[in-house]
PAVO-829090 format. One record per residue (C-alpha): x, y, z; residue in one letter. Coordinates in steps of 0.2 Angstrom, whole numbers, padded with zeros to 4 digits, always signed. Layout:
N
XYZa ...
//
This chain:
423
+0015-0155-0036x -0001-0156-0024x +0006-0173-0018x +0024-0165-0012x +0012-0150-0005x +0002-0163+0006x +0020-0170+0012x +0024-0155+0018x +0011-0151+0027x +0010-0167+0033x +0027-0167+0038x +0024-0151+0047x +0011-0161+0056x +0020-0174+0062x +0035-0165+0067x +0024-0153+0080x +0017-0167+0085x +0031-0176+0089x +0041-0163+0095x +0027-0158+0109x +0022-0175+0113x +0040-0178+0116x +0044-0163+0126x +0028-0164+0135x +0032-0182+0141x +0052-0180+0143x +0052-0163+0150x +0062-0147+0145x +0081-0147+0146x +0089-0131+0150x +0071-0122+0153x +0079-0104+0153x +0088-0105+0134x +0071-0114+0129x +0061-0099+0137x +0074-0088+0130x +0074-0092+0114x +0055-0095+0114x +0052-0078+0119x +0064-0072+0104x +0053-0081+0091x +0037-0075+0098x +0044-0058+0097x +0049-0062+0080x +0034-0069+0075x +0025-0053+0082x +0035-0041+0072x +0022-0048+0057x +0009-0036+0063x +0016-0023+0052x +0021-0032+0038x +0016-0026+0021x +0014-0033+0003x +0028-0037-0005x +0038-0044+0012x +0046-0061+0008x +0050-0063+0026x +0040-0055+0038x +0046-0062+0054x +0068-0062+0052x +0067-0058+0071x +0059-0075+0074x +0068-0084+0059x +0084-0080+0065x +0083-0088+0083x +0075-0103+0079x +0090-0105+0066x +0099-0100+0080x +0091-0113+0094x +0093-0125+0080x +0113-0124+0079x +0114-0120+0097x +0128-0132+0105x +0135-0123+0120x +0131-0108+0130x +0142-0098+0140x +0156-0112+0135x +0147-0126+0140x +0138-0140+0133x +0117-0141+0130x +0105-0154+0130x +0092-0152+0120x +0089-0161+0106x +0079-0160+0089x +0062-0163+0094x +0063-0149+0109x +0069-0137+0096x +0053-0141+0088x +0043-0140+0101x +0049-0123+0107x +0047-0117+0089x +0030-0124+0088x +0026-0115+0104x +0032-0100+0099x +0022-0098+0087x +0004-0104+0093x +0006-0091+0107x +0011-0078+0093x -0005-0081+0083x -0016-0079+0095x -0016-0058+0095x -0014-0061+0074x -0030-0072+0074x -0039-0061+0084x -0035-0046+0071x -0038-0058+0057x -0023-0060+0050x -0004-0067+0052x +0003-0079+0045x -0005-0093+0037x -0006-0113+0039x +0008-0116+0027x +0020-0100+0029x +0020-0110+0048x +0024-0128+0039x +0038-0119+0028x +0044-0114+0044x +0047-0127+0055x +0052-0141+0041x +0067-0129+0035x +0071-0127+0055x +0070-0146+0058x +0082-0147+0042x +0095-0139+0052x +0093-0144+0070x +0093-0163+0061x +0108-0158+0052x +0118-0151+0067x +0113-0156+0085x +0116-0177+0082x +0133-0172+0075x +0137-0159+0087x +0130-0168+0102x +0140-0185+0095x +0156-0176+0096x +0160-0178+0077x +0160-0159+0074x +0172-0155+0086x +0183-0172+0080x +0179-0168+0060x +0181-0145+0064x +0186-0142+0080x +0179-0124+0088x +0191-0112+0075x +0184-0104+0057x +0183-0123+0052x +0168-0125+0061x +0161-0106+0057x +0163-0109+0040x +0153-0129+0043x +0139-0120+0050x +0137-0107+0036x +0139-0121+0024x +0122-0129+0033x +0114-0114+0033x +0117-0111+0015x +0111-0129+0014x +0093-0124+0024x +0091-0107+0014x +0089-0118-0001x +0076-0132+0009x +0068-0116+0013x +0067-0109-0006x +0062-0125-0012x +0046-0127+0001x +0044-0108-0004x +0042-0111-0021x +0033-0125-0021x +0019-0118-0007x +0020-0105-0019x +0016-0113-0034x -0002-0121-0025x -0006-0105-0023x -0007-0106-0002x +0005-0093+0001x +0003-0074+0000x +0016-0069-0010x +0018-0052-0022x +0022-0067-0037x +0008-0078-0035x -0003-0082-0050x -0016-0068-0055x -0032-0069-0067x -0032-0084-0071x -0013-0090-0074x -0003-0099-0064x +0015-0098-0065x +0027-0116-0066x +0040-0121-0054x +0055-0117-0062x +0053-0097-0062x +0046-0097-0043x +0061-0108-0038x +0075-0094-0048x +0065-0080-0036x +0065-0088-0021x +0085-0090-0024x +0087-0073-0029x +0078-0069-0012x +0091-0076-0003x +0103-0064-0008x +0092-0051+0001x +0086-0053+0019x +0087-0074+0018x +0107-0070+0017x +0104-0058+0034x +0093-0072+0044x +0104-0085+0039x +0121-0073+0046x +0110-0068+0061x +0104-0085+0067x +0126-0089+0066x +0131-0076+0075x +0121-0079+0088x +0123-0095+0091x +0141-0094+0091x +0141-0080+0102x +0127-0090+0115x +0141-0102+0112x +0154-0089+0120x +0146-0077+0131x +0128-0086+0136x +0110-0079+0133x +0119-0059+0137x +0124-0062+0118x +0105-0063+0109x +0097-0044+0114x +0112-0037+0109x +0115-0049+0092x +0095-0046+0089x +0096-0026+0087x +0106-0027+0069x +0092-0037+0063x +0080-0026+0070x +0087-0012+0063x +0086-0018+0044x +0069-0027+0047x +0063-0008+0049x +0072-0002+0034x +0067-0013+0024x +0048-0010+0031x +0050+0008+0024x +0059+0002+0007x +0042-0009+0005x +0031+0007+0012x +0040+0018-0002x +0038+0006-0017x +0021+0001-0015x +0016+0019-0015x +0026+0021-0027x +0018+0007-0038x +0001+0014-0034x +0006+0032-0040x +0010+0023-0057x -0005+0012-0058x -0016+0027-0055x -0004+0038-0069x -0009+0022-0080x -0029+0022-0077x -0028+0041-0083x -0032+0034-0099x -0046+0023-0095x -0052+0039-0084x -0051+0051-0101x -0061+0038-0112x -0044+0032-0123x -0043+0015-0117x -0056+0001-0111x -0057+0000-0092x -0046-0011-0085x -0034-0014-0102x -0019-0007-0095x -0020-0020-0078x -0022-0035-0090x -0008-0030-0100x +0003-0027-0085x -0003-0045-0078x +0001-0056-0094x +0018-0047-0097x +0022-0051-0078x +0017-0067-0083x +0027-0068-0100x +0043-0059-0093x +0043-0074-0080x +0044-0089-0092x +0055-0081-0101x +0067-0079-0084x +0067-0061-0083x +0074-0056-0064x +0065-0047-0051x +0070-0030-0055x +0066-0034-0074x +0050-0040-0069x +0048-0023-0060x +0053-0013-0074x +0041-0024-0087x +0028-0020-0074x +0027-0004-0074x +0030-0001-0094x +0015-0010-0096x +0005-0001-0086x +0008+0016-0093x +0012+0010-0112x -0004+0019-0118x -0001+0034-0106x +0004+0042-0126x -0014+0043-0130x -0017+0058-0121x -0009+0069-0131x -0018+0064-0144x -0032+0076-0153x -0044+0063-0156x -0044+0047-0149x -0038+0031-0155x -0057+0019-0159x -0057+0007-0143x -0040+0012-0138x -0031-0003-0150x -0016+0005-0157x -0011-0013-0164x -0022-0012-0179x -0014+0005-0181x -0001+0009-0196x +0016+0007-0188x +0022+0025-0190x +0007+0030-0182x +0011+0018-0166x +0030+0024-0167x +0024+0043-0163x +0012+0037-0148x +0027+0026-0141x +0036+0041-0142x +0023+0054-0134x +0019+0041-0120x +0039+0041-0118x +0040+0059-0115x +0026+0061-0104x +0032+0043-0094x +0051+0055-0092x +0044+0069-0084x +0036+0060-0072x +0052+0058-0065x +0051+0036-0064x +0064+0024-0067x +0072+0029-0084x +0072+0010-0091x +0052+0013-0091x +0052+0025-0102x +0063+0014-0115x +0052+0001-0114x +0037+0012-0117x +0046+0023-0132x +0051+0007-0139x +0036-0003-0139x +0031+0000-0158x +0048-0005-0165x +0052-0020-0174x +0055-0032-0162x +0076-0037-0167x +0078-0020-0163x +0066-0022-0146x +0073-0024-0127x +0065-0039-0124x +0054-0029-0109x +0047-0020-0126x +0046-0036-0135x +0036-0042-0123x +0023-0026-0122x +0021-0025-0138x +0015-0042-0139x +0003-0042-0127x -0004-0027-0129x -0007-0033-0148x -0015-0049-0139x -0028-0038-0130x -0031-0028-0143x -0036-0039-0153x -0045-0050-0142x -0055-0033-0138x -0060-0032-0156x -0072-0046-0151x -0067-0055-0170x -0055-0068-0169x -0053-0072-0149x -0040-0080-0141x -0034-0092-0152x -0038-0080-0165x -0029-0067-0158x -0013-0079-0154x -0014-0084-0172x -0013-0066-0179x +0003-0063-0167x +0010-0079-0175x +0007-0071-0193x +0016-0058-0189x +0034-0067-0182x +0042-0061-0196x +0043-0042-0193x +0033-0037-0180x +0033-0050-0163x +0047-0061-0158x +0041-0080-0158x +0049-0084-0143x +0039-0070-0136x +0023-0076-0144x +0025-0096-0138x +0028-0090-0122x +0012-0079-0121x +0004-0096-0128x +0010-0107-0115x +0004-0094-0103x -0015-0091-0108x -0016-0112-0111x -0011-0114-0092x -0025-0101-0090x -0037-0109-0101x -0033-0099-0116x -0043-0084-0110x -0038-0067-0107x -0038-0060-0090x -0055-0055-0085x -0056-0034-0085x -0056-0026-0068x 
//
């Protein structure tokens, strides 16, 4: 995995190189779409500045127009010139002059979000302008819905290149990403690869549909076509900024609802956090979507939010070692008080449902009460990890699901088989 990394970014190298180098020697061709389209990706890339955690792509803007260059073929009904490696070169520069306000601030985008970048556009311009330019397309699709539907094809094509860099920049750990491993585990291929996929359904689908539009209506109407073919992408980049504003305070409201039990002296600092983080983890292996993963998430941050209405606290906050009619009654309490807080209903399942035996369990309560047994009994400070993951083992028959269990394994053993550090 760290040698495909080092391709890639050495790929990216290469291909900035040789794109400037080229561009540099042979000249620009068709200076005015290159300065247009330039200026569209800086913009684009630009647009970053406000991006907030949680943002797959922070820059459509600027991913859309260098799709767009990349397909471009004519403009205003006549033929370009530019070839691959000035595609490149305008992207690259693009981008330079875009992070130079970003380094300033001390941020943008890093090193390999720009690699990611312009090896997915060089997989397009690759894929289209020598066939375009040769003449095939026009011989193999002519200029009708044959040839709309060729360049949605490749673009559906380059959305998967894209998710399969994402993914595997993802899995070293370079990338910023919401999904990127946390205390201690890292998370394997396969499951980063099924949410960068499921991404594309979201706003990959909308650069993908804007980077065609407009270079088919370029192709029709000239450069007049991109401000107006920009403001639909503009429009939903700002929404979606709000959706991200609203759920990450809405995912702090909940973490700070959970850490009311810490605060009161009923849980260990920091218990409620590790839980959430191993289950994240667990709900991943086991292919849980990214709204399940949402949902699992924030069930296991308030799964002990039933202690409160207890008289006297539960010793060290473990409800494992606890009788199970005991843990039934807080699952239901914390239930209750997760409902009238007004959050996704599907939370308060998960948290009513945690102490049941685990064939009658969603798996998202399978999963919490699993983990939460884990760190209890890792807390005890008796058996330790392995210890503990033994104990949960023992207990496959009534009380955990053993596919729930190995998979907890397989997660703390890429961690070191040690639970996540309190905090």
């Amino acid at each position: 995995m760290t040698g495909a990394v080092a391709a890639v970014r050495g790929g990216a190298v290469v291909l900035a190189l040789g794109g400037l180098a080229h561009t540099l020697w042979h000249g620009v061709h068709e200076p005015g779409h290159a300065l247009a389209f330039g200026a569209l990706i800086t913009v684009g890339e630009l647009a970053r500045w406000g991006a907030l955690p949680g943002e797959r792509e922070p820059a459509p803007l600027g991913a859309a127009g260098a799709l767009a260059y990349a397909l471009l073929g004519r403009s205003g009904g006549q033929p370009t010139t530019h070839g691959v490696l000035q595609v490149i070169a305008v992207l690259v520069a693009a981008q330079l002059v875009a992070a130079v306000p970003h380094v300033a601030r001390g941020s943008g985008p890093t090193a390999d979000q720009l690699a990611r970048r312009i090896v997915t556009v060089s997989f397009a311009a690759v894929c289209f302008l020598p066939l375009y330019n040769s003449g095939r397309t026009a011989d193999w699709f002519g200029d009708g819905p044959f040839f709309a539907l060729f360049l949605l094809v490749l673009l559906g094509l380059t959305a998967l290149c894209d998710a399969v860099l994402g993914a595997l920049l993802l899995r070293s750990g370079t990338l910023p990403h919401g999904f990127r491993s946390r205390g201690g585990t890292s998370i394997p291929y396969g499951p980063l690869l099924r949410d960068e996929l499921r991404a594309l359904l979201g706003i990959g689908s909308a650069v993908c549909a804007t980077g065609a539009v407009m270079a088919l209506g370029v192709a029709v109407a000239g450069l007049w076509a991109l401000p107006v073919l920009c403001v639909p992408l503009l429009l939903t980049q700002v929404s979606f900024r709000r959706f991200v504003a609203v759920r990450t305070t809405y995912r702090q409201t909940i973490a700070s609802l959970a850490r009311s039990t810490e605060i009161a002296g009923y849980t260990p600092h920091g218990h409620a956090r590790r839980v959430a983080v191993l289950c994240t983890a667990v709900g991943r292996e086991l292919g849980l979507s990214g709204a399940e993963l949402t949902v699992l998430e924030y069930a296991a941050l308030m799964h002990d939010i039933g202690q409160l209405s207890l008289v006297d606290p539960v010793p060290d906050g473990a409800t494992a070692p606890l009788p199970a009619a005991e843990q039934r009654r807080i699952a239901l309490l914390g239930g209750a008080v997760v409902r009238q807080t007004g959050v996704d209903s599907g939370i308060a399942v998960v948290v009513e449902r945690q102490a049941d035996p685990y064939r009658e369990q969603p798996l998202p309560a399978r999963i919490v009460r699993a983990v939460n047994a884990y760190d209890d009994l890792c807390g005890e400070g008796l058996s330790g990890p392995l210890g503990a993951l033994e104990r949960l083992r023992l207990g496959t028959a009534h009380d955990y699901q053993p596919e729930v269990v190995e998979s907890l394994a397989r997660v703390l053993a890429r961690g070191g088989l040690t639970p996540v550090p309190p905090g």
